[in-house]
N, CA, C and O atoms as a Tinker XYZ file with bonds, in Angstrom:
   412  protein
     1  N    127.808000  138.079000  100.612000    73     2
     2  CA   126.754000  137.491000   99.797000    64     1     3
     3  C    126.027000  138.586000   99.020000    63     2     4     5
     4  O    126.059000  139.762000   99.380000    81     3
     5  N    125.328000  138.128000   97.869000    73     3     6
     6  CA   124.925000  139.226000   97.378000    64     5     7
     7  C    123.327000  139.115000   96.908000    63     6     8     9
     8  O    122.589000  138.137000   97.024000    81     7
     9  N    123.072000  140.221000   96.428000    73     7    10
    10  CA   121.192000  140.093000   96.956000    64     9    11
    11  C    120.889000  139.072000   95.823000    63    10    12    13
    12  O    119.709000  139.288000   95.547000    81    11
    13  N    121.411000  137.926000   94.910000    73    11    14
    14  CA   121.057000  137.273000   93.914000    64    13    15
    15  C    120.764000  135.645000   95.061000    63    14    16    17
    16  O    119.895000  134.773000   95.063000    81    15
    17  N    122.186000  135.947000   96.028000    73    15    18
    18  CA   122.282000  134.761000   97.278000    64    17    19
    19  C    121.160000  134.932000   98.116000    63    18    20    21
    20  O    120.414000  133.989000   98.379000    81    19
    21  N    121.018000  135.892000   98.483000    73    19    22
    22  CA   120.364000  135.927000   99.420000    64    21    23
    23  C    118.738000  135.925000   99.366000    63    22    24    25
    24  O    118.080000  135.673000  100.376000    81    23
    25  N    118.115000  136.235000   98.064000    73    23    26
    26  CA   117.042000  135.790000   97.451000    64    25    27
    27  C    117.103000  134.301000   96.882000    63    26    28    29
    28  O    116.175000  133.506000   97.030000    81    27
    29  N    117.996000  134.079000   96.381000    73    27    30
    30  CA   118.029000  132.063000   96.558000    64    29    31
    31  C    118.032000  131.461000   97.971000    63    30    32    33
    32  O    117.490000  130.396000   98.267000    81    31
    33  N    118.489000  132.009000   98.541000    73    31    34
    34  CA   118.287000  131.163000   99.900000    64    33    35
    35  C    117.250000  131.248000  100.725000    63    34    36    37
    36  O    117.151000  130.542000  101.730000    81    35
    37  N    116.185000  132.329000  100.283000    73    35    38
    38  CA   115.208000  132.857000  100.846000    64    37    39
    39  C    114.140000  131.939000  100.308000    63    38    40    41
    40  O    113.433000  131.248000  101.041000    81    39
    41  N    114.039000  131.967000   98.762000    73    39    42
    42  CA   113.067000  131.134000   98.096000    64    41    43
    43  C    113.486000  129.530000   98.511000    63    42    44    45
    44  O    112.581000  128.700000   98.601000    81    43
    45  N    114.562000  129.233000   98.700000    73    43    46
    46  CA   115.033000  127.456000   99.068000    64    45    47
    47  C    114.288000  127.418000  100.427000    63    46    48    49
    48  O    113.331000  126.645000  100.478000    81    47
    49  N    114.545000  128.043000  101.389000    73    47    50
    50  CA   113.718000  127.956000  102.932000    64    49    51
    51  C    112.050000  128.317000  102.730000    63    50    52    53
    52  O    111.242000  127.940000  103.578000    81    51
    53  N    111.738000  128.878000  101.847000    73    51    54
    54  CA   110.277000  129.247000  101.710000    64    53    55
    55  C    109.657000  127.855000  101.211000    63    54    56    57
    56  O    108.702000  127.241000  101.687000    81    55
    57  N    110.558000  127.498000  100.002000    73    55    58
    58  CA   110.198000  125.997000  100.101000    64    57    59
    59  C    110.039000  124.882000  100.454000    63    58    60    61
    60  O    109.204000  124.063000  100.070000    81    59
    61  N    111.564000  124.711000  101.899000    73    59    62
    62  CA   111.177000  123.892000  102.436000    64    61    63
    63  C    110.147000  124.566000  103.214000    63    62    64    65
    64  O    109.083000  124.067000  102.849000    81    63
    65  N    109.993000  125.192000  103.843000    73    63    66
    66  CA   108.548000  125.523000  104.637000    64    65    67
    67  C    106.967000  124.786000  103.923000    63    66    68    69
    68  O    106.135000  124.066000  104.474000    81    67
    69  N    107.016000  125.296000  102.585000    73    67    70
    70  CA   105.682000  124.502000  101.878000    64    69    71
    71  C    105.774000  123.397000  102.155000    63    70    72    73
    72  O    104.902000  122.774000  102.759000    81    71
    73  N    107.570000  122.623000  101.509000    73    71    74
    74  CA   107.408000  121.166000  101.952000    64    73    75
    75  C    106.817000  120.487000  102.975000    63    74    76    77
    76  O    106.097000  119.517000  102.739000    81    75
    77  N    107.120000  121.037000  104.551000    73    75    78
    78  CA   107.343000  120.976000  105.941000    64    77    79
    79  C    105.698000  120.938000  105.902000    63    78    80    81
    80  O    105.321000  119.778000  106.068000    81    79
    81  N    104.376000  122.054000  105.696000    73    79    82
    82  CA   103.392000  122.025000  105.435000    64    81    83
    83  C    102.356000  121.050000  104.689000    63    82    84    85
    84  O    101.216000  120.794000  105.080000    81    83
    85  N    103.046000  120.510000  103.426000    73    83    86
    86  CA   102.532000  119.739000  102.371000    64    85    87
    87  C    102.390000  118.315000  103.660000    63    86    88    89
    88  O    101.278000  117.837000  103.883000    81    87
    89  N    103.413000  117.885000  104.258000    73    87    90
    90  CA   103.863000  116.688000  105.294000    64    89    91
    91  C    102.878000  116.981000  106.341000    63    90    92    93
    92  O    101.946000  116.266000  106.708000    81    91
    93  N    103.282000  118.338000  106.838000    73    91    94
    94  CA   101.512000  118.024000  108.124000    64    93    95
    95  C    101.062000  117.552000  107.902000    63    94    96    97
    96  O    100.826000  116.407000  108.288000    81    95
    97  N    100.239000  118.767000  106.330000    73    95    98
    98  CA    98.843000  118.372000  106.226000    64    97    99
    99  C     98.224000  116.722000  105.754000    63    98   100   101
   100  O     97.123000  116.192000  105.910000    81    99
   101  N     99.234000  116.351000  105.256000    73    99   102
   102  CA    99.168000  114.804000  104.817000    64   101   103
   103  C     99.355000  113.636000  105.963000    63   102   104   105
   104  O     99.467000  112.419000  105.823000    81   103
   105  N     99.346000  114.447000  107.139000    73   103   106
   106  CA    99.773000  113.176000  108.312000    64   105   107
   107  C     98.160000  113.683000  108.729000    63   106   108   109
   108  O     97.225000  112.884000  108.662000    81   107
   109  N     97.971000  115.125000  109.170000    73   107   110
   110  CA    97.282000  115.510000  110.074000    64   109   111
   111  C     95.322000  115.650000  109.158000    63   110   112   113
   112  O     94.230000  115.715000  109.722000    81   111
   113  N     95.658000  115.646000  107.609000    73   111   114
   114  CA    94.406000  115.623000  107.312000    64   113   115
   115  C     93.002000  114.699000  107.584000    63   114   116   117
   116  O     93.145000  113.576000  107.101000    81   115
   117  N     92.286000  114.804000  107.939000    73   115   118
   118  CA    91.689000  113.493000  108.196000    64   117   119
   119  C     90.887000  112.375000  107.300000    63   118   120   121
   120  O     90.344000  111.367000  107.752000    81   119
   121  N     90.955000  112.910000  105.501000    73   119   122
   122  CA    90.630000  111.940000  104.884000    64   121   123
   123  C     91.605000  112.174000  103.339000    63   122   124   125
   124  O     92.397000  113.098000  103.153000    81   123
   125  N     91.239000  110.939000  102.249000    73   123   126
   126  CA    92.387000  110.893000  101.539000    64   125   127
   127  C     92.464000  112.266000  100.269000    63   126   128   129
   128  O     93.401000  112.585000   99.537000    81   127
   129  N     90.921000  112.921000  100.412000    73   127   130
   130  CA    90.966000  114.244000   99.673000    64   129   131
   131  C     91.751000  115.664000  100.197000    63   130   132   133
   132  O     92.459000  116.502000   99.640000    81   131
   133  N     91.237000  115.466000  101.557000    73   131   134
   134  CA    91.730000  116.808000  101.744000    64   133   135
   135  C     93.420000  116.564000  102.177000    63   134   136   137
   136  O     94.026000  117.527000  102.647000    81   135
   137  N     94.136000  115.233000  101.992000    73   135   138
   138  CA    95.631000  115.150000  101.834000    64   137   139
   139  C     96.227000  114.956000  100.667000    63   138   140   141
   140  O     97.439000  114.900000  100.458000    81   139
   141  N     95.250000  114.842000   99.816000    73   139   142
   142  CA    95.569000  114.933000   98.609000    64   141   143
   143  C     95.905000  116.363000   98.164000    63   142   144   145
   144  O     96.904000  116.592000   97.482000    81   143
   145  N     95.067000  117.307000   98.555000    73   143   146
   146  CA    94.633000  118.874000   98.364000    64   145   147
   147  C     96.077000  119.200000   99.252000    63   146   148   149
   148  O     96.963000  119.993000   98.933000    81   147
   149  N     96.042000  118.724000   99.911000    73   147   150
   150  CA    97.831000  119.486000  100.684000    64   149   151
   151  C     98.786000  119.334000  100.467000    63   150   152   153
   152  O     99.778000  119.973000  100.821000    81   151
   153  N     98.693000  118.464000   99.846000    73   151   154
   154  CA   100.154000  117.354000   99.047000    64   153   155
   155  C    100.147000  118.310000   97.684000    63   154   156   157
   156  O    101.282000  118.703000   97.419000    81   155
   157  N     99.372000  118.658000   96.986000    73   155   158
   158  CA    99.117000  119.246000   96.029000    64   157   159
   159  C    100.028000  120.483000   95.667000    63   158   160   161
   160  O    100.969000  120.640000   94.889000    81   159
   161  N     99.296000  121.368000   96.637000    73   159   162
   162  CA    98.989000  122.510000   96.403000    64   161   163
   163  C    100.379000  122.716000   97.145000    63   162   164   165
   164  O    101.411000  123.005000   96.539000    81   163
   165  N    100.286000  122.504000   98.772000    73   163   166
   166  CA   101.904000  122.932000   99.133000    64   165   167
   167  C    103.308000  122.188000   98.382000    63   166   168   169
   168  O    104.240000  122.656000   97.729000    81   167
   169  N    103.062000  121.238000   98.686000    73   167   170
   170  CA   104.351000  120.501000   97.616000    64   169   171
   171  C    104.563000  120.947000   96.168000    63   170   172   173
   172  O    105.682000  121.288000   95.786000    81   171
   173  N    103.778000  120.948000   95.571000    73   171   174
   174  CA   104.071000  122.076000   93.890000    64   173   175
   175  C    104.263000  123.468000   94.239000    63   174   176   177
   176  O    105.148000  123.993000   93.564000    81   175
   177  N    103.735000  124.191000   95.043000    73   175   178
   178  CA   104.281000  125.652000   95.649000    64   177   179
   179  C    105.725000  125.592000   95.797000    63   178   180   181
   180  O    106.431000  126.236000   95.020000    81   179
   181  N    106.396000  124.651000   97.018000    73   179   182
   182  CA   107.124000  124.825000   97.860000    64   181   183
   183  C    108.135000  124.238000   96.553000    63   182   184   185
   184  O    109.292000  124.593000   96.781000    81   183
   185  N    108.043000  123.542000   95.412000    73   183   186
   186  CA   108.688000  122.818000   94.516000    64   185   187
   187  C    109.240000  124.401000   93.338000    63   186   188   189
   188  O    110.229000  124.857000   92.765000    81   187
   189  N    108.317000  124.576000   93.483000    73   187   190
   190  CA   108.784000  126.114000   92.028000    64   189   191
   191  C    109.555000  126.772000   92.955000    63   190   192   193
   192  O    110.648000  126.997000   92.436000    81   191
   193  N    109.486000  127.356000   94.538000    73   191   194
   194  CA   110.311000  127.796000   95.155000    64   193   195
   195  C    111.691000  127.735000   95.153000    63   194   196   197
   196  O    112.561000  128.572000   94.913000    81   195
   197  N    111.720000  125.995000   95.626000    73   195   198
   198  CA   113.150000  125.581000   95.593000    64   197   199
   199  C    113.500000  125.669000   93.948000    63   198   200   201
   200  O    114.681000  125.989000   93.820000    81   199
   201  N    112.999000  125.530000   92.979000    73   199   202
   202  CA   113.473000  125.349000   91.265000    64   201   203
   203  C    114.247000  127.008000   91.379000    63   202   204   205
   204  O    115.415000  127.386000   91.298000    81   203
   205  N    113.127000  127.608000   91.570000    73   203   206
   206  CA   113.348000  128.965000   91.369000    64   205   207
   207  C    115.037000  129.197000   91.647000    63   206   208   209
   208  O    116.031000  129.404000   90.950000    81   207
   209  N    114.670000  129.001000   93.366000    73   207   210
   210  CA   116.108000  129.474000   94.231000    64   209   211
   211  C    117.495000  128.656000   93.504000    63   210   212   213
   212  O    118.638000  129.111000   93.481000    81   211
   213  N    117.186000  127.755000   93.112000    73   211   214
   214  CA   118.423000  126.906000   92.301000    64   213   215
   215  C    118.322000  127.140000   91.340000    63   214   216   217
   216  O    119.267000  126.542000   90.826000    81   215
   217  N    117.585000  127.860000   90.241000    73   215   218
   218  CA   118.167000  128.164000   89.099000    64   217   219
   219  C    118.531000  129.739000   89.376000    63   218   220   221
   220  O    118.816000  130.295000   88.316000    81   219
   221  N    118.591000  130.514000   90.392000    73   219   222
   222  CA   119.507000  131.600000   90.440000    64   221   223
   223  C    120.617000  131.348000   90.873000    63   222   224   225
   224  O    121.564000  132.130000   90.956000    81   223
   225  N    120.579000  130.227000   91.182000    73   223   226
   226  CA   122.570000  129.892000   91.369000    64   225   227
   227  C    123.122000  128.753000   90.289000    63   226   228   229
   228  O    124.128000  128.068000   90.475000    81   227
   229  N    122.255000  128.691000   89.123000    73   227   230
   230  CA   123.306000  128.025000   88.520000    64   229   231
   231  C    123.572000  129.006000   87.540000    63   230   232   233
   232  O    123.172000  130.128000   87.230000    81   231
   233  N    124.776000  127.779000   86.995000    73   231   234
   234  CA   126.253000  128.794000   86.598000    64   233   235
   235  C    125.736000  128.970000   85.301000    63   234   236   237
   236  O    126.198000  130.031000   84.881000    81   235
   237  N    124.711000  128.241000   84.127000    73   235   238
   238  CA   124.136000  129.088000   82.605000    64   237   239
   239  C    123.161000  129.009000   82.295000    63   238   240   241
   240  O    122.567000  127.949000   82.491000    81   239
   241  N    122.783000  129.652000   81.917000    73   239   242
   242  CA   120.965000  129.616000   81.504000    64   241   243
   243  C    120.468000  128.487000   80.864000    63   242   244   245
   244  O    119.305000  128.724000   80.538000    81   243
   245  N    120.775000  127.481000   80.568000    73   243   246
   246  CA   120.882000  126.268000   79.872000    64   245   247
   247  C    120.413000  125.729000   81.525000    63   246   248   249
   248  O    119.243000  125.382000   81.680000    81   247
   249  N    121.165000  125.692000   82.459000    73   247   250
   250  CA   120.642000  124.936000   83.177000    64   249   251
   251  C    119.601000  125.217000   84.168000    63   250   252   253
   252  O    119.006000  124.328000   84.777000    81   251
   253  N    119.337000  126.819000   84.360000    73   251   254
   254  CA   118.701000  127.445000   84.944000    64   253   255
   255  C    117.445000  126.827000   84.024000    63   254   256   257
   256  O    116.551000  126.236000   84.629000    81   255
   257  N    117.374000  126.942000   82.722000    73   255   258
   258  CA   115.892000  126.565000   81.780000    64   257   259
   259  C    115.589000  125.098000   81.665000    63   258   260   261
   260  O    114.638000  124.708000   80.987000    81   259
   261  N    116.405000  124.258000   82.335000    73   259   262
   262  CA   115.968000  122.641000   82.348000    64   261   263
   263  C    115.521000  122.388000   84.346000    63   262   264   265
   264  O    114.960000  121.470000   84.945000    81   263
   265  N    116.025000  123.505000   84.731000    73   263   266
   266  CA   115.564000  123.567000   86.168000    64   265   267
   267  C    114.142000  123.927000   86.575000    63   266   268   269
   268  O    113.381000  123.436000   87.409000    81   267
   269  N    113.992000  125.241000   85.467000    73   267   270
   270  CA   112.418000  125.646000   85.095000    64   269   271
   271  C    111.587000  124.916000   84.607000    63   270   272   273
   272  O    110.458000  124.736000   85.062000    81   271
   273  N    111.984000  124.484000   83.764000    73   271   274
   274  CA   110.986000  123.435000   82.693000    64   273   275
   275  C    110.506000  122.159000   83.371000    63   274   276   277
   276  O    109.770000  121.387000   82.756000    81   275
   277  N    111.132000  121.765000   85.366000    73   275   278
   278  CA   110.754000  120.680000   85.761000    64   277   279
   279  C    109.466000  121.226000   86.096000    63   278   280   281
   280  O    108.500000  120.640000   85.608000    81   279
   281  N    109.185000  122.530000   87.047000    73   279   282
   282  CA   108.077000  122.807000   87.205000    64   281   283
   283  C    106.651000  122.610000   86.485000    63   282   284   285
   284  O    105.690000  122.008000   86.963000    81   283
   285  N    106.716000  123.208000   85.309000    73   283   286
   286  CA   105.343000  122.495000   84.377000    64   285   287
   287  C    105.318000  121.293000   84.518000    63   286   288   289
   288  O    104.120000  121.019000   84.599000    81   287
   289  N    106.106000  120.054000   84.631000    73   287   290
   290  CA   105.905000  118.781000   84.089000    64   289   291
   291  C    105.375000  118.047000   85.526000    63   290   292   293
   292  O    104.555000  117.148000   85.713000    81   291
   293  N    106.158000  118.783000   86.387000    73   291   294
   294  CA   105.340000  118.087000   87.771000    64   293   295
   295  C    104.500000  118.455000   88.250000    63   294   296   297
   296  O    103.941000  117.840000   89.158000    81   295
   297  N    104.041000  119.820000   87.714000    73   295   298
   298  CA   102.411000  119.719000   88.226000    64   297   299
   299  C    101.532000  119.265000   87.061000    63   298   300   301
   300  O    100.397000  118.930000   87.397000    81   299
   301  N    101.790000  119.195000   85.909000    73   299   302
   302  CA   100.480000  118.315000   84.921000    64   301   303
   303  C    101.042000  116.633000   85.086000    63   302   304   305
   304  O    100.510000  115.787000   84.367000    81   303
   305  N    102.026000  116.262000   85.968000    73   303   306
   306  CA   101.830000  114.775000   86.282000    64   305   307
   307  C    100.860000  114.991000   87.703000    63   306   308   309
   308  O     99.836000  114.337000   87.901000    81   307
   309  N    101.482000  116.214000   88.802000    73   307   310
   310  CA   100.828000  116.008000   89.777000    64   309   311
   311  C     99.152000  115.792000   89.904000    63   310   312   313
   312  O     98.434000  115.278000   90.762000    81   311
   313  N     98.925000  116.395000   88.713000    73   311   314
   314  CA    97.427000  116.846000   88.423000    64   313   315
   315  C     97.222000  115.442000   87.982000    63   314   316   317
   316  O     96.628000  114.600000   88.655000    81   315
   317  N     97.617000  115.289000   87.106000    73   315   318
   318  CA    96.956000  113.780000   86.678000    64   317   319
   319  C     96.898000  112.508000   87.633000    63   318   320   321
   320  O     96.061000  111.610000   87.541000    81   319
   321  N     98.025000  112.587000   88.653000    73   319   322
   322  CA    98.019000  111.338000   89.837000    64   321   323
   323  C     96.815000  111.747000   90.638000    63   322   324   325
   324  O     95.814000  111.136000   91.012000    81   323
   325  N     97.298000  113.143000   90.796000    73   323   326
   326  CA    95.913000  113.234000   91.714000    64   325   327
   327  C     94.497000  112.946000   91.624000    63   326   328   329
   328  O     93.961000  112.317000   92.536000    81   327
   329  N     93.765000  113.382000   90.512000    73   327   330
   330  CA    92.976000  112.781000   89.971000    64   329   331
   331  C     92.468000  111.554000   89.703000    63   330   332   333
   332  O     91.248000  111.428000   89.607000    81   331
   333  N     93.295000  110.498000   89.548000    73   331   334
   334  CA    93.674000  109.214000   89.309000    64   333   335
   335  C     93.172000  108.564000   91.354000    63   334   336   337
   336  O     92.420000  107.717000   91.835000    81   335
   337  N     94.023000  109.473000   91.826000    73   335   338
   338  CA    93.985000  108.689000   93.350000    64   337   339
   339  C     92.869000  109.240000   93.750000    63   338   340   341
   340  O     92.544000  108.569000   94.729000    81   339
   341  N     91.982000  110.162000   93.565000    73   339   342
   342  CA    90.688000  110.268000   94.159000    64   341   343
   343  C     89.319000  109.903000   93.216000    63   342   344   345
   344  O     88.122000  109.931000   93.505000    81   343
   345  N     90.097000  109.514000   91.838000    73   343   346
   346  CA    88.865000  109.055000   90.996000    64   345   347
   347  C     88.910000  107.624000   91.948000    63   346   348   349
   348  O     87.821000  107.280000   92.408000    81   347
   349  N     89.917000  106.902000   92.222000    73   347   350
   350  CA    90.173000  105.482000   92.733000    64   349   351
   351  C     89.214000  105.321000   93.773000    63   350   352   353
   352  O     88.494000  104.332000   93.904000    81   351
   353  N     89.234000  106.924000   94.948000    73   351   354
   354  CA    89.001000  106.463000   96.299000    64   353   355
   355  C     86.996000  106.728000   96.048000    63   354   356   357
   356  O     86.028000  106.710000   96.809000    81   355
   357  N     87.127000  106.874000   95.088000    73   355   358
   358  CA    85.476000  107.479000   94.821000    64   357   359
   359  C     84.900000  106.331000   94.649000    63   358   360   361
   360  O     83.847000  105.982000   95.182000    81   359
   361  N     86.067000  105.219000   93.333000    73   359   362
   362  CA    84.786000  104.145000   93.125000    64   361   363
   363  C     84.804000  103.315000   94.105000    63   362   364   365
   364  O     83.947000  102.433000   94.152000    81   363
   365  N     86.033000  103.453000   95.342000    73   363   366
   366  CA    85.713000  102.451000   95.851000    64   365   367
   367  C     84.919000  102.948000   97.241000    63   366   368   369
   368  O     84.912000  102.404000   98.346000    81   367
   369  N     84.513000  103.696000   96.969000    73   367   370
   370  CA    82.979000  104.148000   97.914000    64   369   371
   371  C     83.661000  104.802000   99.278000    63   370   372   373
   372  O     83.108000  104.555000  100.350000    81   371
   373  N     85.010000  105.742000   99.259000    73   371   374
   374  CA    85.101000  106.021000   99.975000    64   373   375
   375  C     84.830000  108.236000   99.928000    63   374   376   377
   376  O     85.172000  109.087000   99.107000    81   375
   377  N     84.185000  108.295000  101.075000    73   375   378
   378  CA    83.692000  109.620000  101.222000    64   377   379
   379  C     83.747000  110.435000  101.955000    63   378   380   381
   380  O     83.272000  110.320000  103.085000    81   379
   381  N     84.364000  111.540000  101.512000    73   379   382
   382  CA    84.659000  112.343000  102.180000    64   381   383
   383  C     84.267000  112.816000  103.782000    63   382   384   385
   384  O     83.095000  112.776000  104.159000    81   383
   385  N     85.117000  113.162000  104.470000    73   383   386
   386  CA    84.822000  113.594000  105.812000    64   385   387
   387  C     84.217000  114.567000  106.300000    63   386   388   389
   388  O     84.385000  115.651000  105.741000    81   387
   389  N     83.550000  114.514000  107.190000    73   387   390
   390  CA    82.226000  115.474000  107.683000    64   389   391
   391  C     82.480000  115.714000  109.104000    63   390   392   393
   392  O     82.977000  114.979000  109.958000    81   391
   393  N     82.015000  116.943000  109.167000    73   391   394
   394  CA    82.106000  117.579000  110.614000    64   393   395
   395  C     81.733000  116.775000  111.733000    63   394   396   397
   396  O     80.513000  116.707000  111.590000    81   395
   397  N     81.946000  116.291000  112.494000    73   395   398
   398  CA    81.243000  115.349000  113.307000    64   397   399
   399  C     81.445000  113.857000  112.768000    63   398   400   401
   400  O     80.804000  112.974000  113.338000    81   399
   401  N     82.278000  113.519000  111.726000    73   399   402
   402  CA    82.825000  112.226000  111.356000    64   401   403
   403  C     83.705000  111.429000  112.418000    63   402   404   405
   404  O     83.881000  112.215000  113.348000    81   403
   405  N     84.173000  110.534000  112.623000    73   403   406
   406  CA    85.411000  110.369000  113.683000    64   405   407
   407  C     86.430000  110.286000  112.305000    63   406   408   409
   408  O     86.139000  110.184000  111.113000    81   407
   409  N     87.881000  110.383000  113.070000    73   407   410
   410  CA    88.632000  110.994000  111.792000    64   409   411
   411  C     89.474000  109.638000  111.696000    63   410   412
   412  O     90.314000  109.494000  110.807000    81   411
């Protein structure tokens, strides 16, 4: 293998790791902001990872640059859902969790 493999396979497992993280924190968070914030942030991390690691193994730059180009588009959709799902949980009067909340 050669160090082009072995840095793709490094960034593909780094990603699933974010993935693996993004899923805790979204089971284990205790309200719909701060799983929103984990879903976010690790899942678009762990997403350029894996893009990354797969466009060093494809076979022309043509496809390596439509592999790249998913990254921008899913985090200015991610950004916009997200927004959308906590403008939602706001009007409908739900509020954030507090130390001493039950979860």
């Amino acid at each position: 293998m050669s160090a082009i493999d072995w840095l793709s396979a490094l960034l593909l497992v780094v990603g699933a790791a974010f993935f693996f993280a993004g899923t805790l924190g979204l089971l284990r968070f205790p309200d719909v902001y701060s799983r929103l914030h984990a879903l976010a942030k690790a899942d678009n991390l762990g997403l350029g990872c894996v893009l990354l690691g797969l466009a060093l193994r494809a076979d022309s730059l043509a496809v390596a640059m439509k592999l790249l180009l998913i990254w921008p588009l899913v985090l200015t959709a991610s950004a916009g859902v997200g927004f959308a799902i906590a403008r939602r949980a706001q009007t409908l009067g739900i509020r954030p969790w507090r130390q001493g909340d039950a979860p």
